[in-house]
N, CA, C and O atoms as a MOPAC input file, in Angstrom:
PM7 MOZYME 1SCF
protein

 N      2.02000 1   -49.37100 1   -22.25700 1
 C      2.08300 1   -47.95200 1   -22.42900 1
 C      3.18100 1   -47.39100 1   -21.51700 1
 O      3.16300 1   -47.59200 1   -20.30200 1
 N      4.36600 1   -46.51200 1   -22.28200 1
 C      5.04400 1   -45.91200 1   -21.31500 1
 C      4.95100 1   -44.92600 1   -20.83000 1
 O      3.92200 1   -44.37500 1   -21.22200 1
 N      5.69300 1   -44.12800 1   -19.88500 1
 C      5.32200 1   -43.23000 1   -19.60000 1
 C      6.37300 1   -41.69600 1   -19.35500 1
 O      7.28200 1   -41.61300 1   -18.52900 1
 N      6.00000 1   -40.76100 1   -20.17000 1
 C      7.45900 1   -39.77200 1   -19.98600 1
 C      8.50600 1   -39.83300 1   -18.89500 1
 O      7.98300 1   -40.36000 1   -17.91300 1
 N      9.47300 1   -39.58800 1   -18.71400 1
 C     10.21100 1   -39.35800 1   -17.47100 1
 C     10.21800 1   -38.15100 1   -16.88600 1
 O     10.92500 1   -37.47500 1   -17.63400 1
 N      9.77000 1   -37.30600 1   -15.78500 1
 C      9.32600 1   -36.17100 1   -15.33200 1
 C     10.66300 1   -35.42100 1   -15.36100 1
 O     11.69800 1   -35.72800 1   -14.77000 1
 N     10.43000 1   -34.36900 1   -16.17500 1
 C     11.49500 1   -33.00900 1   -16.09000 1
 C     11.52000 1   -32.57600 1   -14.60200 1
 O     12.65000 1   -32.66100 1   -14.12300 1
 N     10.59000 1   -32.14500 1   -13.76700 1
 C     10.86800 1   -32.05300 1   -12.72800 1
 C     10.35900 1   -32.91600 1   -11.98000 1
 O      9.25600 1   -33.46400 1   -11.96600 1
 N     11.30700 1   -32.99600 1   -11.32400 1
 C     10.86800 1   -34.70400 1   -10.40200 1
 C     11.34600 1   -34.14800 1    -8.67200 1
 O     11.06500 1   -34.98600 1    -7.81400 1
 N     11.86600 1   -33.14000 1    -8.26600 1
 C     11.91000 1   -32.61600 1    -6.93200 1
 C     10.14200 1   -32.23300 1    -6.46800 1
 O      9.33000 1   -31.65000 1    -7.18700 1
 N      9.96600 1   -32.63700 1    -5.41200 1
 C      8.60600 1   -32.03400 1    -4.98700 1
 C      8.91800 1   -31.77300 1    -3.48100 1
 O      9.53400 1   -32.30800 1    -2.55900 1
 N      7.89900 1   -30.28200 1    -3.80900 1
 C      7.87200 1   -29.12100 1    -2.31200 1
 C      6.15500 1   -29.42800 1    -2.22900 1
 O      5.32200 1   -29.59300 1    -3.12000 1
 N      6.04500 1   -29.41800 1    -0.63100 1
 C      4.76700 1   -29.92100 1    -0.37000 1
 C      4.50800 1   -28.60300 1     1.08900 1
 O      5.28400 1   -28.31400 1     2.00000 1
 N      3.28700 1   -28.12700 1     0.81700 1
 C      2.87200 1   -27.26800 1     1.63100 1
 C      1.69000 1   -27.25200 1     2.06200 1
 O      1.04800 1   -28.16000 1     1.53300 1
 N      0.92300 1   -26.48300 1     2.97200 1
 C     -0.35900 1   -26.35000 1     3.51600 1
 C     -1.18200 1   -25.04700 1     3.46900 1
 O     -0.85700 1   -23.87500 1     3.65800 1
 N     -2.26200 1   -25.58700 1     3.18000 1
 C     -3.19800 1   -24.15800 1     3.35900 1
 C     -4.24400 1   -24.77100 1     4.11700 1
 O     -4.47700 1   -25.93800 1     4.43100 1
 N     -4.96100 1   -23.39000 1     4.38500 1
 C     -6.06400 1   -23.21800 1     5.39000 1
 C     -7.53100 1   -23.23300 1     4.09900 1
 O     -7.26200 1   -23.11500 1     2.90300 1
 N     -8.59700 1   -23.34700 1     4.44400 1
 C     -9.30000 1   -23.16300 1     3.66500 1
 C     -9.68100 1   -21.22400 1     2.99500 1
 O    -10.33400 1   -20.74200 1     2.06900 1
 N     -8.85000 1   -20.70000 1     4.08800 1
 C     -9.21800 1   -19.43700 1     3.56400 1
 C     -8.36800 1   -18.86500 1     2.67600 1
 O     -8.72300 1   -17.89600 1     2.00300 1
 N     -6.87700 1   -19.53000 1     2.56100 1
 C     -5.81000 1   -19.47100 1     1.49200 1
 C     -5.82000 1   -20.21000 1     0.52200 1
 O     -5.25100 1   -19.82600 1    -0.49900 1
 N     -6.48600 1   -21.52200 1     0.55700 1
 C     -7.14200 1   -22.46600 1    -0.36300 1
 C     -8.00700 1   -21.25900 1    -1.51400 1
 O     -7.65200 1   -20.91300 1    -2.64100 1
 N     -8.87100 1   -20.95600 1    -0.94700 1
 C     -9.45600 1   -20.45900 1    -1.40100 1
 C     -9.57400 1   -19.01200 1    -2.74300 1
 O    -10.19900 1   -18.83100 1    -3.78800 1
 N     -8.12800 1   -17.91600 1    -1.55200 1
 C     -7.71700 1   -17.41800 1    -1.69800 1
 C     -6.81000 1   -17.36600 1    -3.70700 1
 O     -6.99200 1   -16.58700 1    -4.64200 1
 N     -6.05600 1   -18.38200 1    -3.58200 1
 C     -5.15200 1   -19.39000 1    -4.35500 1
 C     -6.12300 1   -19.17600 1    -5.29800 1
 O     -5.94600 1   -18.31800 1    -6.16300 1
 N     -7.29800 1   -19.95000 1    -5.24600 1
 C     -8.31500 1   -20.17600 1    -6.40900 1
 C     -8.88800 1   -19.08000 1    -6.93300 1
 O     -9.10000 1   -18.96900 1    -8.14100 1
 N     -9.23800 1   -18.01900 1    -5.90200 1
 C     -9.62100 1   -16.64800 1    -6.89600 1
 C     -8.42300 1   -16.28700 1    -7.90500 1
 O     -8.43800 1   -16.21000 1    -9.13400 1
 N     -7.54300 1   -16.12200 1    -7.12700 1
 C     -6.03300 1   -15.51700 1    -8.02600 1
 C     -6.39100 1   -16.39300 1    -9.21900 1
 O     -6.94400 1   -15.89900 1   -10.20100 1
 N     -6.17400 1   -17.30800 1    -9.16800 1
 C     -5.71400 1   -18.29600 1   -10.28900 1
 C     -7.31400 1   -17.93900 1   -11.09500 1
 O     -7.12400 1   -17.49700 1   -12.22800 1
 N     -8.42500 1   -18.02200 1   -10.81600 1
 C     -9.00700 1   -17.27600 1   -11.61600 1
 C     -9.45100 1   -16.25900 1   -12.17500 1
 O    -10.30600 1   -16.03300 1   -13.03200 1
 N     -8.59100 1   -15.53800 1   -11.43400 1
 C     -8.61100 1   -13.97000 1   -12.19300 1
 C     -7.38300 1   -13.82600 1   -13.20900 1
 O     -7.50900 1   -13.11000 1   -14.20200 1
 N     -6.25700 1   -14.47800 1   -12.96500 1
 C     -5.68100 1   -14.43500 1   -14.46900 1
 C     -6.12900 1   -15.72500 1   -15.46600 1
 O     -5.36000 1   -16.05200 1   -16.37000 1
 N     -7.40200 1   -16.44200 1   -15.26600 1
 C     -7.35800 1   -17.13800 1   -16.48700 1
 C     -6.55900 1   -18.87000 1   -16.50500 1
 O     -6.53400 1   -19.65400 1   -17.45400 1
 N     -6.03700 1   -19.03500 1   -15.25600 1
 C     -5.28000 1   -20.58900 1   -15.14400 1
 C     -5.67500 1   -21.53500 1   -14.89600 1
 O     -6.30100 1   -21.18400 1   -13.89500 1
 N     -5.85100 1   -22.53900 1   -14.97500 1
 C     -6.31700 1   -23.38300 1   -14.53100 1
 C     -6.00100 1   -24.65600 1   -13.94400 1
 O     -6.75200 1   -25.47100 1   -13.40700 1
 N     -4.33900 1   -24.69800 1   -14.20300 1
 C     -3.06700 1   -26.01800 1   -13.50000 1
 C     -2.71300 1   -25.25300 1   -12.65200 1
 O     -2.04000 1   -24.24700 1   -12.87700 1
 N     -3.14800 1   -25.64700 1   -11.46100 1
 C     -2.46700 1   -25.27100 1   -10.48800 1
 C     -0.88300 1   -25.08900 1    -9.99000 1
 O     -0.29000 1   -24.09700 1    -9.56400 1
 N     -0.50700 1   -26.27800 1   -10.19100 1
 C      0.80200 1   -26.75500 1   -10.43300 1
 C      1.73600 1   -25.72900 1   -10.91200 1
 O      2.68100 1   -25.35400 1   -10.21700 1
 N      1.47200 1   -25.22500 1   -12.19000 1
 C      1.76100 1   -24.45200 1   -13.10600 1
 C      1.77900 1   -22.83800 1   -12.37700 1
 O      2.80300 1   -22.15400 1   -12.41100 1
 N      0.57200 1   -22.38600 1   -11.76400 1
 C     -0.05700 1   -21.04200 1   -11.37600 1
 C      1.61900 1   -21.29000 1   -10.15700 1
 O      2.74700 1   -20.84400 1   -10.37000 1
 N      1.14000 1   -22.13700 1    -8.96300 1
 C      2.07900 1   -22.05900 1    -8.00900 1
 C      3.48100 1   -21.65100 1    -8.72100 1
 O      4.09000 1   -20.58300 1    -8.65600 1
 N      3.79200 1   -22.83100 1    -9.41200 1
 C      5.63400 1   -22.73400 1   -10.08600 1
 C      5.92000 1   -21.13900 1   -10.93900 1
 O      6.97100 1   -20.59100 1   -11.27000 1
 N      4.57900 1   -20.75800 1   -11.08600 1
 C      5.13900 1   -19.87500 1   -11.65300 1
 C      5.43700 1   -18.50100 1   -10.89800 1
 O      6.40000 1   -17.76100 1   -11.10200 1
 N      4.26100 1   -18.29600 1    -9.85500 1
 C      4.40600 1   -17.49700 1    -8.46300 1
 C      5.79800 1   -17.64800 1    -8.01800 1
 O      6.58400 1   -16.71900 1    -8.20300 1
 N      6.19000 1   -18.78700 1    -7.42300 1
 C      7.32500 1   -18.71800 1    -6.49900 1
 C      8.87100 1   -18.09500 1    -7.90400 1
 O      9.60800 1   -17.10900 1    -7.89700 1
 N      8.77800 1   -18.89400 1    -8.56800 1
 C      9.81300 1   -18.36600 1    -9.76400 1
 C      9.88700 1   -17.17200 1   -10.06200 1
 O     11.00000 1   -16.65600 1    -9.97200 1
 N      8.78900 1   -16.37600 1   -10.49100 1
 C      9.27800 1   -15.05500 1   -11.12700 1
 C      7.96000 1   -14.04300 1   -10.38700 1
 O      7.86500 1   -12.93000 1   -10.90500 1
 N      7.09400 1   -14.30700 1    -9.39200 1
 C      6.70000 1   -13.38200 1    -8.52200 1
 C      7.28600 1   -12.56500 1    -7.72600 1
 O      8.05500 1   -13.21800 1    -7.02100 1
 N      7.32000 1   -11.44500 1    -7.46800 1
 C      7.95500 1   -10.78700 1    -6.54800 1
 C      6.92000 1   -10.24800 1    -5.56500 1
 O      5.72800 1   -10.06400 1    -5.81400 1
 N      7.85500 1    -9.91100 1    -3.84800 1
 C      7.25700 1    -9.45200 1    -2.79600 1
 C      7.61800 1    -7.95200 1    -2.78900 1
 O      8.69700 1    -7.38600 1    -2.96700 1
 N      6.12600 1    -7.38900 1    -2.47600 1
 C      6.53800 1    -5.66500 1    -2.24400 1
 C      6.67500 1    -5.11500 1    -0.95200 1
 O      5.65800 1    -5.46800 1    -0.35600 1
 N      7.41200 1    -4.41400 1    -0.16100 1
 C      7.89900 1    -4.05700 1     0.78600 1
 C      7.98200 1    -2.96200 1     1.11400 1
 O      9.13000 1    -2.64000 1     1.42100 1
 N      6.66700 1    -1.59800 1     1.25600 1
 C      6.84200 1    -0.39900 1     1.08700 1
 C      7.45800 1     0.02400 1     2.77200 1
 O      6.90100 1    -0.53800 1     3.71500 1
 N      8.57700 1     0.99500 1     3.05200 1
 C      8.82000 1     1.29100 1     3.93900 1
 C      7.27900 1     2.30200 1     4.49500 1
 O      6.96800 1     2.95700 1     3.50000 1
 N      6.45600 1     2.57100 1     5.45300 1
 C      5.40300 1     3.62000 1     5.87400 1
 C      5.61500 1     4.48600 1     6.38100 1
 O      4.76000 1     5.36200 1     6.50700 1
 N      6.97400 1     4.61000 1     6.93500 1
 C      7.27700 1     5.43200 1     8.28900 1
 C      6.90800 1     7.10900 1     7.31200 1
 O      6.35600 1     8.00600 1     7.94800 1
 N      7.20500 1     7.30200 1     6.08900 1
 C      7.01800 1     8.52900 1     5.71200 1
 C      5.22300 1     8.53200 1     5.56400 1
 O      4.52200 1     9.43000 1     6.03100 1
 N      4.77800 1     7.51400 1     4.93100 1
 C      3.38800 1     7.75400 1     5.17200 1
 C      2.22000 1     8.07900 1     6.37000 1
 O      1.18300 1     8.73800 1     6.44300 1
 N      3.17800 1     7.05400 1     7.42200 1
 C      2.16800 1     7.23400 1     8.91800 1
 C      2.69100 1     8.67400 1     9.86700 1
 O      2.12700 1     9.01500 1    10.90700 1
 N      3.85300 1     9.38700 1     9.26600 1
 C      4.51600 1    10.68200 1     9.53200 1
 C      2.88900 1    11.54000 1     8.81600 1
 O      2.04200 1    12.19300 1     9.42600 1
 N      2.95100 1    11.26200 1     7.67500 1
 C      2.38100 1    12.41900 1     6.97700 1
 C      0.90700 1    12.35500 1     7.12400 1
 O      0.23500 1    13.33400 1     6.80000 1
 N      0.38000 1    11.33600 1     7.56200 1
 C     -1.02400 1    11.07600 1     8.15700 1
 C     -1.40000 1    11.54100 1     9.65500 1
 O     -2.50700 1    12.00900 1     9.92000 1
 N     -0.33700 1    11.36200 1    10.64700 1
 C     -0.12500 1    11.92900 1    12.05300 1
 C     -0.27700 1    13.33700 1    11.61700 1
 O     -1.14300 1    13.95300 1    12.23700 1
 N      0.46000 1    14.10000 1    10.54900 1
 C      0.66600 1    15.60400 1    10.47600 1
 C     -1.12900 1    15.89700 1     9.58600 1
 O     -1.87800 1    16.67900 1    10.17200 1
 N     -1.42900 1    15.51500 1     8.81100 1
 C     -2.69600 1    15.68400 1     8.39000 1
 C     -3.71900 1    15.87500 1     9.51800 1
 O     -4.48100 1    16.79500 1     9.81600 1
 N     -3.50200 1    14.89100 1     9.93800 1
 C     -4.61400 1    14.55100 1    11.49300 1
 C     -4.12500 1    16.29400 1    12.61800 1
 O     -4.89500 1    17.19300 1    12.95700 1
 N     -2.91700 1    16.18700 1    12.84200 1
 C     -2.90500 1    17.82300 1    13.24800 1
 C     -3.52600 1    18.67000 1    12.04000 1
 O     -4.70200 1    19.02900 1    11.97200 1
 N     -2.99900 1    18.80100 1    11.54700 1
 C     -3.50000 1    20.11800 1    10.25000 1
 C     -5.37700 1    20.35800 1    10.28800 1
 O     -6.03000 1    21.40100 1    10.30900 1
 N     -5.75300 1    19.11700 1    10.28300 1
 C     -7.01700 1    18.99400 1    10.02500 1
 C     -7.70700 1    19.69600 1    11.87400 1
 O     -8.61000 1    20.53000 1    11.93900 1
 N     -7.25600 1    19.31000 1    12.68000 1
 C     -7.50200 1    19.54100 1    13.78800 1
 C     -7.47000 1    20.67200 1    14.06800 1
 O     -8.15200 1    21.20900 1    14.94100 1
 N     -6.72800 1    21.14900 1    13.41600 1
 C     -5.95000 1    23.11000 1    13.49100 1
 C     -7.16100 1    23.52900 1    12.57600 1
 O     -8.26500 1    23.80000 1    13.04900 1
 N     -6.91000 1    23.55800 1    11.41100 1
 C     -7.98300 1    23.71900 1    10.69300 1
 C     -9.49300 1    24.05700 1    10.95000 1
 O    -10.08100 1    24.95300 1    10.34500 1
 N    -10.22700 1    23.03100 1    12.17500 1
 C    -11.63000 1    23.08500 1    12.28800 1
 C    -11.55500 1    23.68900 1    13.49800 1
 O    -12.68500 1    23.89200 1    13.94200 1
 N    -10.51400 1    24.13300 1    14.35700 1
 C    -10.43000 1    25.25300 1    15.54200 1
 C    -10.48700 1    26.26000 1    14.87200 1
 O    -11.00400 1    27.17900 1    15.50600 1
 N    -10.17200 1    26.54000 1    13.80200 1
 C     -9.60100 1    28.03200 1    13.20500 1
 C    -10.96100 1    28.21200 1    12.53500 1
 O    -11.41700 1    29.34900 1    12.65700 1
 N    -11.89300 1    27.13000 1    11.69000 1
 C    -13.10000 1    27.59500 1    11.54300 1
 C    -14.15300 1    27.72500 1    12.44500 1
 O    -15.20600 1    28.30900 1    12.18800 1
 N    -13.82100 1    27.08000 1    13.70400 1
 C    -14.97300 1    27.19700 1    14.58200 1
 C    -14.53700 1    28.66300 1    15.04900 1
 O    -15.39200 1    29.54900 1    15.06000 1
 N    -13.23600 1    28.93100 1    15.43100 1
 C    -13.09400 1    30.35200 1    15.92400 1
 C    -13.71000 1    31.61500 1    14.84600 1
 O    -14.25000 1    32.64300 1    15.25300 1
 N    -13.48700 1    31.26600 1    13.40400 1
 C    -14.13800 1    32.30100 1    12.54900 1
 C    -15.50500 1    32.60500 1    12.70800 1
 O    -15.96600 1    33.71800 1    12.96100 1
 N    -16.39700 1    31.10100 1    12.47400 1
 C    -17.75900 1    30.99200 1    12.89200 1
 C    -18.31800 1    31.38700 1    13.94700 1
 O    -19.43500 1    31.90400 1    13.94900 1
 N    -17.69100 1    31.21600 1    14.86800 1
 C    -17.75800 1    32.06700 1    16.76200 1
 C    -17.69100 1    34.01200 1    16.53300 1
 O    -18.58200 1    34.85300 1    16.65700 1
 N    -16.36600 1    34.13400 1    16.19800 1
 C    -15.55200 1    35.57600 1    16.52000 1
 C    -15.85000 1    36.32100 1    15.06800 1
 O    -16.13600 1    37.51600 1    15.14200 1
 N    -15.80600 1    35.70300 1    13.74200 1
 C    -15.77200 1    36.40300 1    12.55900 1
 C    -14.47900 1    36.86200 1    11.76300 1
 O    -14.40200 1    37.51800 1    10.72500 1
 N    -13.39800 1    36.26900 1    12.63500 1
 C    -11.86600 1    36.82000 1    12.39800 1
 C    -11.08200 1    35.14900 1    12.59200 1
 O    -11.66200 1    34.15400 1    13.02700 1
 N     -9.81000 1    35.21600 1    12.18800 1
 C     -9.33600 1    34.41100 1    12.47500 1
 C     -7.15600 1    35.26200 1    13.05800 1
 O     -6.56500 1    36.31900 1    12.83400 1
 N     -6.88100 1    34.18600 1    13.67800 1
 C     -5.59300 1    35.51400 1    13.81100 1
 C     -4.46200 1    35.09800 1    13.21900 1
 O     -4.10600 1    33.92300 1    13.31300 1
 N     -3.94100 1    35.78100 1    12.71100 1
 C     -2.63300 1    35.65700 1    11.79100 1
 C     -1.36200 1    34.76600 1    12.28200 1
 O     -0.28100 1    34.53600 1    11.74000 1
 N     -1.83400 1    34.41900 1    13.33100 1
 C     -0.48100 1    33.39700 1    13.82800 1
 C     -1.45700 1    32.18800 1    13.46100 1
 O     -0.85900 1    31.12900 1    13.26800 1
 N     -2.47700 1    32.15500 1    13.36100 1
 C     -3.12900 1    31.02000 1    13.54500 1
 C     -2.76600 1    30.79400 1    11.84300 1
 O     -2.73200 1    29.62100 1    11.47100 1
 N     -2.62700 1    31.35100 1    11.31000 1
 C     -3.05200 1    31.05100 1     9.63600 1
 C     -1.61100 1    30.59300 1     9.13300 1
 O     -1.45200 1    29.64700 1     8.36100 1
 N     -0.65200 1    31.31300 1     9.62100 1
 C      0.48200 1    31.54900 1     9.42900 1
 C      1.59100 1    29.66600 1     9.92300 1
 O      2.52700 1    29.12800 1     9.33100 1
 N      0.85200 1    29.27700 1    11.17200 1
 C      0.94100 1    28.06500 1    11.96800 1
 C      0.22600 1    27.00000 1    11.19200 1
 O      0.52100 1    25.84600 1    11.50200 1
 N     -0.76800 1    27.19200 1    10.12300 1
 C     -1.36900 1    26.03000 1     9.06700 1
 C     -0.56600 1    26.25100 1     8.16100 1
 O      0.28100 1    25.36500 1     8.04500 1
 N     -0.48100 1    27.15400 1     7.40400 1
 C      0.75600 1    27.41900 1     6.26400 1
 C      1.82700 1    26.72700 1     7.00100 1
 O      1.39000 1    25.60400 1     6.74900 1
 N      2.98300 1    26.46300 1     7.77800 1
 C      3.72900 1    25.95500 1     7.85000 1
 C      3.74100 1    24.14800 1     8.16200 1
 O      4.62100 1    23.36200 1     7.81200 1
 N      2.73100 1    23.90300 1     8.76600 1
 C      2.38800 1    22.76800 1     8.49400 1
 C      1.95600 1    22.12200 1     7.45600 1
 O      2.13500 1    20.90600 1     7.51600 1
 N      1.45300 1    22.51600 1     6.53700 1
 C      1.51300 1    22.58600 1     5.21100 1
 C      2.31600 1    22.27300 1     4.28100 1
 O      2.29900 1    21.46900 1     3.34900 1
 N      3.35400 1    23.39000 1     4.86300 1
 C      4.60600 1    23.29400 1     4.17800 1
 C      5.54800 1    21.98600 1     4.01900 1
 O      6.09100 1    21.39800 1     3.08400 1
 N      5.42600 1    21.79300 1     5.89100 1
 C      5.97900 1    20.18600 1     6.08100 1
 C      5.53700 1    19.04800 1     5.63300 1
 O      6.24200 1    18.04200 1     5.70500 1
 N      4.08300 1    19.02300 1     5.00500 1
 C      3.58100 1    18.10200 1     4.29300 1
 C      4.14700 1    18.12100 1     3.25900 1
 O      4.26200 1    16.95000 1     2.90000 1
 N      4.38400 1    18.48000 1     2.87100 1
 C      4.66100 1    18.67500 1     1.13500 1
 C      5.74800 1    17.56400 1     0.53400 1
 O      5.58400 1    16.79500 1    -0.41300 1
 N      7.11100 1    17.76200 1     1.54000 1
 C      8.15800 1    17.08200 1     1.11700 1
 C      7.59600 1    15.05800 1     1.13200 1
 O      7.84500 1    14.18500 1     0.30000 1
 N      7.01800 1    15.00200 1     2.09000 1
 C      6.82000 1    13.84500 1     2.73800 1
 C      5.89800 1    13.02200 1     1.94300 1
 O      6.16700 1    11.85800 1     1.64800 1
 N      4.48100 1    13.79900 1     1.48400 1
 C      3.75100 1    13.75600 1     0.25400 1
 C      4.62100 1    13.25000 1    -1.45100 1
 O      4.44300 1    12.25800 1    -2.15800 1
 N      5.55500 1    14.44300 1    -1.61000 1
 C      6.34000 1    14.22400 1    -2.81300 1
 C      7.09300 1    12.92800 1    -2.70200 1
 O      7.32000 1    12.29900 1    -3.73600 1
 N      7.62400 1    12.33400 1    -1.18100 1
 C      8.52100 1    11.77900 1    -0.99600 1
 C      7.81300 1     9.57000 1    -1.31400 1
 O      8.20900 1     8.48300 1    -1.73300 1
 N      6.55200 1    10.29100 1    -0.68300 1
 C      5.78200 1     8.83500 1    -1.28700 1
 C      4.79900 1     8.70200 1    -2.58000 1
 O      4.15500 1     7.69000 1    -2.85800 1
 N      4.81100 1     9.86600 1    -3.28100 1
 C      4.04800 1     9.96200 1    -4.37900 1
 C      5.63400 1     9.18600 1    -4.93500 1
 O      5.62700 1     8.04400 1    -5.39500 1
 N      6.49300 1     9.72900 1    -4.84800 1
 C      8.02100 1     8.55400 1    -5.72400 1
 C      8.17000 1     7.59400 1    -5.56700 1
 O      8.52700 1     6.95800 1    -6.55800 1
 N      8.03300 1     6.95500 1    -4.46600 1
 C      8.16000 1     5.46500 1    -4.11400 1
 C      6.92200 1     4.56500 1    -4.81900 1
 O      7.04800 1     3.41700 1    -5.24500 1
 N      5.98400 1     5.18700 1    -4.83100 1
 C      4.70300 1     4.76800 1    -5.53700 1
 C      5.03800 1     4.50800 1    -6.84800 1
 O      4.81600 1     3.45200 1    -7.44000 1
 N      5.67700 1     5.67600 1    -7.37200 1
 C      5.88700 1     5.51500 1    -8.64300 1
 C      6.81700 1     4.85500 1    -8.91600 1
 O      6.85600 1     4.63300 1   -10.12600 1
 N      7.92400 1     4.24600 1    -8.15300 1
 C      8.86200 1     3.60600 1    -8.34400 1
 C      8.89600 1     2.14800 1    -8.35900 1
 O      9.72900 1     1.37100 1    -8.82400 1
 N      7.61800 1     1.92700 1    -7.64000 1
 C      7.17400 1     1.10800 1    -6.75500 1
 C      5.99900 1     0.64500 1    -8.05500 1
 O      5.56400 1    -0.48600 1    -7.84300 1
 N      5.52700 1     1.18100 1    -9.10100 1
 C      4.53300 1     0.84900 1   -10.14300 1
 C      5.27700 1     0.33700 1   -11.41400 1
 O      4.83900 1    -0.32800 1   -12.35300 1
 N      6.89800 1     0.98300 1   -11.11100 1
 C      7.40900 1     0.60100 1   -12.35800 1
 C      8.23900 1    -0.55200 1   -12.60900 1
 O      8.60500 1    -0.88100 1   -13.73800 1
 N      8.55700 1    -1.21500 1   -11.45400 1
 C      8.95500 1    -2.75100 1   -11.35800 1
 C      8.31100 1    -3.50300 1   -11.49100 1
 O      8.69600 1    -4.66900 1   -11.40000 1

């Protein structure tokens, strides 16, 4: 009996841990594969890595975290006093404002980022 001659005959040899072992095996059974061989060659070939820059996201989460902070002074002062003061309202509106761009700016990348 003979035996084909292997189309690919280069071999890459690597290691996993049992928790990437593992890992490997969910993937591969959540799309349905079952040659490993195959699942890997086809990952490294035409998989791609995503690389979102954060710096606009962990900007706009730092500014939330103020806003929100401003926010529950300005209701505890209403709840206290019954008033709140117009610089105070005027100082959330503009923070606000600065959210906005930064928000729009990763709602695009998202989307840009969904369509590749």
């Amino acid at each position: 009996m003979s035996r084909k001659k292997r189309v690919r005959n280069n071999r890459i040899y690597f290691h996993l841990d049992e928790n990437e072992k593992h890992e490997l095996g969910r993937r591969m059974e959540a799309v349905g594969v079952k040659n490993r061989d195959a699942f890997v060659r086809k990952m490294v070939l035409d998989g791609y890595i995503v690389n979102i820059d954060m710096a606009a996201i962990i900007e706009m989460v730092r500014l939330v975290r103020i806003s929100s902070n401003n926010i529950n002074q300005m209701a505890k002062r209403a709840n206290e006093t019954g008033s709140v003061y117009e610089n105070d309202v005027l100082q959330l509106l503009a923070e606000v404002n600065n959210l906005k761009p930064l928000i729009n700016e990763a709602h695009r990348e998202l989307i840009n980022l969904s369509r590749n």
